[in-house]
C-alpha positions in Angstrom: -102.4 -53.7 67.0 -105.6 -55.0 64.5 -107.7 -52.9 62.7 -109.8 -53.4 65.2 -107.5 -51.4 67.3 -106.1 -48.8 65.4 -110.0 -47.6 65.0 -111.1 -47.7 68.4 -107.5 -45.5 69.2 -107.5 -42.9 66.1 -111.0 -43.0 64.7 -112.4 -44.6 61.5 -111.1 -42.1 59.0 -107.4 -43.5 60.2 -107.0 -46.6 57.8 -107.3 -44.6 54.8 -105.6 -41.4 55.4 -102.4 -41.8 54.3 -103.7 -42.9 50.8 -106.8 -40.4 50.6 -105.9 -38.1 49.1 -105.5 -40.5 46.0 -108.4 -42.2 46.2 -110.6 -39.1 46.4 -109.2 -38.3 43.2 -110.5 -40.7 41.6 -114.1 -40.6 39.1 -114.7 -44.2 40.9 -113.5 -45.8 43.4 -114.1 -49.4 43.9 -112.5 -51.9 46.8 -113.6 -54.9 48.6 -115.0 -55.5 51.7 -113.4 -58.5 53.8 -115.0 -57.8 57.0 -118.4 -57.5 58.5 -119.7 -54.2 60.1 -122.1 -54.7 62.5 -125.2 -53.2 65.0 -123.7 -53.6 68.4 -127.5 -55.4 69.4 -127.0 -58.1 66.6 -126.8 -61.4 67.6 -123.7 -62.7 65.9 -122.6 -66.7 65.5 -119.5 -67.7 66.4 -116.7 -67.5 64.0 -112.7 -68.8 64.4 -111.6 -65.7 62.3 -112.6 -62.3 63.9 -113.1 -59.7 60.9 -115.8 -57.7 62.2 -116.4 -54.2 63.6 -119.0 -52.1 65.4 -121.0 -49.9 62.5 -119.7 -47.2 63.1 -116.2 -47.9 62.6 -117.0 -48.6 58.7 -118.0 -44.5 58.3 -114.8 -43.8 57.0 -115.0 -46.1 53.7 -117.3 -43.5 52.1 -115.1 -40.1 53.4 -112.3 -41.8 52.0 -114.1 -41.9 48.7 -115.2 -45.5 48.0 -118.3 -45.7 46.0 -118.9 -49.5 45.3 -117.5 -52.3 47.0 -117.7 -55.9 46.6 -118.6 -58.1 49.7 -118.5 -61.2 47.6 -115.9 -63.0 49.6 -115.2 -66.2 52.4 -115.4 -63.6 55.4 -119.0 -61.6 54.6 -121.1 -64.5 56.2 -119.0 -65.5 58.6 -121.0 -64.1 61.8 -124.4 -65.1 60.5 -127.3 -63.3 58.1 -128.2 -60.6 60.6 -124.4 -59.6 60.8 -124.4 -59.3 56.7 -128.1 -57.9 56.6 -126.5 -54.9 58.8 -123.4 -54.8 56.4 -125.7 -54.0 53.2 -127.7 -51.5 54.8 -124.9 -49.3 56.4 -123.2 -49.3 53.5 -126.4 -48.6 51.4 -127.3 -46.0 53.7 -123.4 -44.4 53.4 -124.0 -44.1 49.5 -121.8 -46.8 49.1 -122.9 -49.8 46.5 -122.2 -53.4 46.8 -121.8 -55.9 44.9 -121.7 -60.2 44.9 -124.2 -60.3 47.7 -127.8 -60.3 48.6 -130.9 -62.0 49.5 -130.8 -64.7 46.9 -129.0 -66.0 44.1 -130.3 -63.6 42.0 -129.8 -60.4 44.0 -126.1 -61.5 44.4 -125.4 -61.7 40.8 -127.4 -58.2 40.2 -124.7 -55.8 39.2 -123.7 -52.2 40.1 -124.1 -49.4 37.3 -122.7 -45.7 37.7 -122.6 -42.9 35.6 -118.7 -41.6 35.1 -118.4 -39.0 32.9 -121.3 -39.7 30.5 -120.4 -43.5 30.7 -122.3 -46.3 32.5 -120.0 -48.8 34.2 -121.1 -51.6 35.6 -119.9 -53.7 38.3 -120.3 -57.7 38.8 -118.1 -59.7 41.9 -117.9 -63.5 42.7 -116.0 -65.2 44.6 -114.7 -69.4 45.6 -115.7 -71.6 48.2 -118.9 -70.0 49.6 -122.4 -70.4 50.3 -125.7 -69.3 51.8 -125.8 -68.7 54.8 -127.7 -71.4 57.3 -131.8 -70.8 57.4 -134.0 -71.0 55.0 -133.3 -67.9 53.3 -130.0 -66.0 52.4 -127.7 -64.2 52.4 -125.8 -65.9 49.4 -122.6 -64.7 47.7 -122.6 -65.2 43.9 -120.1 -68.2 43.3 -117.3 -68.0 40.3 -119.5 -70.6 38.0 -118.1 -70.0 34.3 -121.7 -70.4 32.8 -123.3 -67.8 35.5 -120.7 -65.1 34.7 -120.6 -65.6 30.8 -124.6 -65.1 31.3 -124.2 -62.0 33.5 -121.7 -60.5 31.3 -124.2 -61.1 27.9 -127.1 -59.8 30.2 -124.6 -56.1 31.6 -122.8 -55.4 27.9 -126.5 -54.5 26.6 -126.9 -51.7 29.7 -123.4 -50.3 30.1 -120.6 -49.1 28.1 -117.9 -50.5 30.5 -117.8 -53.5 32.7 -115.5 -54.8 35.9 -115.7 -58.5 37.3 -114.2 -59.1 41.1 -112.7 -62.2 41.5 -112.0 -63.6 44.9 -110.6 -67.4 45.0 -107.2 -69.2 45.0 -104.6 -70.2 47.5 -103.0 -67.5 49.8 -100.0 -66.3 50.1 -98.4 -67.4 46.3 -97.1 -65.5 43.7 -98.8 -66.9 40.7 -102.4 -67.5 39.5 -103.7 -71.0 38.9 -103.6 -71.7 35.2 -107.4 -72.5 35.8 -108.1 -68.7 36.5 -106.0 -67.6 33.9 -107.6 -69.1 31.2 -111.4 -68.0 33.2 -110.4 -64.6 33.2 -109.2 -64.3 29.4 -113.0 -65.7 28.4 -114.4 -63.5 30.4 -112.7 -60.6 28.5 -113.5 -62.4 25.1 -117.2 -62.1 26.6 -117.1 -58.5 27.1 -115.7 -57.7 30.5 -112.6 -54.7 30.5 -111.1 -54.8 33.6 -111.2 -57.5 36.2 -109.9 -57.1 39.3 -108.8 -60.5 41.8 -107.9 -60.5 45.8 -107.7 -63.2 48.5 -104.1 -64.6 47.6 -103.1 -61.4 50.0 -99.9 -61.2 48.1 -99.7 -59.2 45.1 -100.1 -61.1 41.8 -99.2 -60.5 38.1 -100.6 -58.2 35.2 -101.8 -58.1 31.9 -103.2 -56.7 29.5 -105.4 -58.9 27.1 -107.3 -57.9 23.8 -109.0 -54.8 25.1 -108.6 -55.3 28.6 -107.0 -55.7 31.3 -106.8 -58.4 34.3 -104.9 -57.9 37.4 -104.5 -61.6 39.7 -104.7 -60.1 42.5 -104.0 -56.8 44.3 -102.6 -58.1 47.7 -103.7 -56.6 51.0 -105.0 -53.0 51.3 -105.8 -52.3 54.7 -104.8 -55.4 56.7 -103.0 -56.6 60.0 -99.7 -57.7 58.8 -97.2 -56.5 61.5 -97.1 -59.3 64.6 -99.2 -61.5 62.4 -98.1 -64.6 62.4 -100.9 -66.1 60.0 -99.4 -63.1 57.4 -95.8 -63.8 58.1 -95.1 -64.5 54.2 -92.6 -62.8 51.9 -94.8 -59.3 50.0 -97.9 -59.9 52.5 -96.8 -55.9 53.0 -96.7 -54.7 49.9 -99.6 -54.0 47.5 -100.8 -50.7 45.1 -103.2 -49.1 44.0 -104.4 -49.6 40.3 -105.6 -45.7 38.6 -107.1 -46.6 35.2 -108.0 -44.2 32.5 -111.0 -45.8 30.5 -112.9 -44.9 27.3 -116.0 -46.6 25.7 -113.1 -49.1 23.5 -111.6 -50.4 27.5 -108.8 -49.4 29.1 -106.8 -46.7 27.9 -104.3 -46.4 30.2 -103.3 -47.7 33.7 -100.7 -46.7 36.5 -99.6 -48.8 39.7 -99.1 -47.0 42.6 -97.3 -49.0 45.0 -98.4 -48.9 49.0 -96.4 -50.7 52.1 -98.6 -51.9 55.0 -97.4 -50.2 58.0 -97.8 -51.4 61.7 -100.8 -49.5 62.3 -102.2 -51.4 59.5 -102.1 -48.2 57.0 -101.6 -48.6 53.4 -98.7 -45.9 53.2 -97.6 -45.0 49.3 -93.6 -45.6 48.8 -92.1 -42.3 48.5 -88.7 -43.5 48.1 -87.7 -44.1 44.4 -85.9 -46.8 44.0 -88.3 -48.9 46.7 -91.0 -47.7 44.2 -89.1 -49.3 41.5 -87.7 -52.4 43.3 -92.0 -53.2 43.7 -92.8 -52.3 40.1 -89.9 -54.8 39.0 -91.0 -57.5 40.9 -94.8 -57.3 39.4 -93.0 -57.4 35.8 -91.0 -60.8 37.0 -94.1 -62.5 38.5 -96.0 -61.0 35.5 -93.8 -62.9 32.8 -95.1 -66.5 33.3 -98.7 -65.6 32.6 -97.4 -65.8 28.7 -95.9 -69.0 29.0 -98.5 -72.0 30.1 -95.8 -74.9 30.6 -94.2 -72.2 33.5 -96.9 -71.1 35.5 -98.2 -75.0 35.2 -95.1 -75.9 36.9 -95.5 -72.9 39.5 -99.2 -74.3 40.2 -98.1 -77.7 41.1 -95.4 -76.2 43.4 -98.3 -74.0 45.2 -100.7 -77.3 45.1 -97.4 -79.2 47.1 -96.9 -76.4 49.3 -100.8 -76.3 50.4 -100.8 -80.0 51.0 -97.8 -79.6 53.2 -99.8 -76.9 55.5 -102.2 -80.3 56.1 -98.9 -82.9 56.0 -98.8 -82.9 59.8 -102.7 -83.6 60.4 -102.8 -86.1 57.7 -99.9 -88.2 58.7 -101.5 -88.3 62.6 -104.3 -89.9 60.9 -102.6 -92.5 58.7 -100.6 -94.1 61.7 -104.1 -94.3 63.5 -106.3 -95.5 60.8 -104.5 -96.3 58.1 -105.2 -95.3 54.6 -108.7 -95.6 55.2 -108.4 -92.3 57.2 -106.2 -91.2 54.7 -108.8 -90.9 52.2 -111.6 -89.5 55.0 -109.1 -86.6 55.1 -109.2 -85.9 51.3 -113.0 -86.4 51.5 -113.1 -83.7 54.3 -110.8 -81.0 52.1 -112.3 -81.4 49.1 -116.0 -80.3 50.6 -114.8 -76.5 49.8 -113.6 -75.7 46.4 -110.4 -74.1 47.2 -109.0 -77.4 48.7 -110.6 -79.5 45.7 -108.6 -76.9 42.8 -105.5 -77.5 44.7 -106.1 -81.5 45.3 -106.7 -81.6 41.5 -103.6 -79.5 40.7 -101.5 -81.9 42.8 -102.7 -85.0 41.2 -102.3 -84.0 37.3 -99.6 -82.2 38.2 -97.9 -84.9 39.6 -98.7 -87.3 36.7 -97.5 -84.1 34.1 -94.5 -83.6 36.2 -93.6 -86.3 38.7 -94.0 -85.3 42.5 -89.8 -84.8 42.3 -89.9 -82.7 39.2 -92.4 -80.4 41.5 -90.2 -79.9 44.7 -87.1 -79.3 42.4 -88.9 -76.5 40.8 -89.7 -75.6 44.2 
C-alpha cells in the first residue's frame, strides 16, 4: 500500500497521527516536502517516479502542525510548473511556508522568517542535481552552490537571530556523508548558520555538533513507502527520528532524538520499546564516529562511489562489448550531466588513485 493509498483509505490526517501529538508540540515545526500536490484539472507531464497526490490529500501537513517546509528537492518538478505552481499555493493557502522554490532564482533562494518566542528564525533550503523547469520561465529550486549559500547566509544573519539550512543531495541508501558535504556544512556554520538539517540518502545518517551548532546528515525517511518496496529494500530504510531542539539566541542549546519505525501503512510510529529505542540511538553514535576522523569516512566514500557504479555495472558492460570503449566513455558522459553521478564519478576516481580500487572493496 503507497501513501497514495493509505490516504485515499483513512483520510489525510492518517500519515501523521501516530507521531502528532509530538509534533504539535512543538514552537516550529519544519519537514520537507518530496512530493507534489496537485489540482485534479492540472495538466501534468509525464514522470517515471509517481510522488504526487490530489490537493486535498496534503490538508493534513498543516493539522499535524507543520509550519514551513522545504520543497527544494529532485521530486518538486517532476510533473511540470503547473503541478509545482499548485504546490506553493495550497500550501500558502494552508499557512504553511516554503522554502528552496519559486518563480526564479531569486525567489528560490528567498528565505522563511518566523517569530518563536520573541526570536526570528529563518529558514534557507537547497538541494543537488536540479533545475528549472522546461519553458521560459520557472519554477527553479535553489541549487547547493557554496558561493550562493555563503551569500544568503551574510544576507539572513543581519534579519534574524537564528538560522536553519536544508540540504538535499548525496547517494541513497548509505550510511555516511560524502567528505565533500562535511566539510560544506562545517563552513556554513563558520558563516553563521545553527542548525542544518540534510535528507535524500533515505537512510538515517550521523550527528554532530560543531562550534555553536549542530548538523544532522540526514534524517532518513519520514513518511514513506518502505514495506513491499523493492527500490527501498535497504538495511535502516525503516528507521528514522525525529530531531526536538531547544534553541537560544547563542544556537542550539539542547537537542533530543526521538526514534520512529516506518510501518506498513507507511506511518512513522515512535519505538515504545526500550531497548529498540536504544539499539537506534547506538547505531547513530557508531555511524556518527567517522565524521571526526577524515582518512575513515574518505575510505567509506570510495566504498559508496564503488557501490553506485556497480548499480550501472550491468548497463555499462552491455555497452562496452557493443561499442567498445568508445561507448564506454558516452556512458560516463551521459552520468555525469547530473551532479549526483559526477560527485560520485569523482569520488571513484581519486579514490581509487588514494586507495587503489582493491583497497576500496576490502574495506567494503
Amino acid at each position: 500500500m503507497g501513501v497514495l493509498d493509505s490516504i485515499r483509505h483513512f483520510g489525510p490526517d492518517f500519515p501523521f497521527a501516530p507521531c502528532s501529538p509530538i509534533l504539535r508540540q512543538g514552537d516550529l515545526v519544519f519537514g520537507n516536502l518530496e512530493m507534489v500536490l496537485y489540482d485534479r484539472g492540472t495538466q501534468l507531464r509525464e514522470s517515471r517516479i509517481d510522488f504526487k497526490v490530489p490537493l486535498p490529500y496534503g490538508a493534513g501537513l498543516g493539522r499535524a502542525g507543520f509550519q514551513v517546509l522545504s520543497v527544494a528537492n529532485n521530486h518538486i518538478l517532476d510533473f511540470g510548473t503547473p503541478a509545482c505552481q499548485d504546490t506553493l499555493k495550497f500550501l500558502q493557502k494552508q499557512g504553511i511556508q516554503t522554502v528552496g522554490c519559486g518563480r526564479d532564482l531569486k525567489e528560490a533562494r528567498k528565505p522563511a522568517i518566523c517569530m518563536v518566542r520573541g526570536q526570528r528564525v529563518g529558514f534557507l533550503a537547497y538541494s543537488d542535481d536540479v533545475g528549472q523547469s522546461k519553458g521560459p520561465h520557472g519554477p527553479c529550486v535553489a541549487p547547493i552552490k557554496k558561493k550562493n549559500l555563503l551569500e544568503d547566509i551574510r544576507a539572513l544573519r543581519q534579519q534574524v537571530d537564528l538560522i536553519i539550512i536544508s540540504l538535499h543531495a548525496d547517494l541513497e541508501f548509505v550510511a555516511y556523508p560524502a567528505p565533500w558535504r562535511v566539510r560544506l556544512c562545517r563552513q556554513l556554520i563558520e558563516a553563521g548558520a545553527d542548525l542544518i538539517l540534510q535528507h535524500h540518502p533515505h537512510v538515517p545518517q550521523g550527528v554532530e555538533r560543531y562550534r555553536h551548532g549542530m548538523i544532522i546528515y540526514s534524517l532518513g525517511s519520514f513518511v514513506f513507502p518502505v514495506a513491499g518496496n523493492d527500490y527501498a529494500d535497504h538495511p535502516w530504510t525503516d528507521q528514522s527520528f525525529i530531531l526536538r531542539v531547544w534553541m537560544d539566541r547563542r544556537g542550539i542549546a539542547s537537542a533530543e532524538f526521538l526514534p520512529v519505525r516506518i510501518n506498513r501503512f507507511n506511518q512513522p510510529v515512535p519505538l515504545s520499546d526500550e531497548d529498540q529505542r536504544r539499539e537506534f540511538l547506538r547505531y547513530l553514535r557508531q555511524i556518527s564516529l567517522p565524521l571526526h576522523r577524515p582518512d575513515l569516512l574518505d575510505r567509506f566514500w570510495l566504498q559508496s562511489c564503488i557501490a553506485a557504479f556497480g548499480t550501472h555495472w550491468s548497463w555499462i558492460k552491455e555497452v562496452y562489448w557493443e561499442k567498445g570503449w568508445a561507448g564506454v566513455v558516452q556512458c560516463l558522459e551521459f552520468l555525469a550531466r547530473t551532479s549526483e553521478n559526477r560527485r560520485w564519478l569523482l569520488g571513484l576516481l581519486s579514490g581509487m588513485a588514494r586507495f587503489g580500487l582493491r583497497d576500496g572493496f576490502r574495506h567494503k
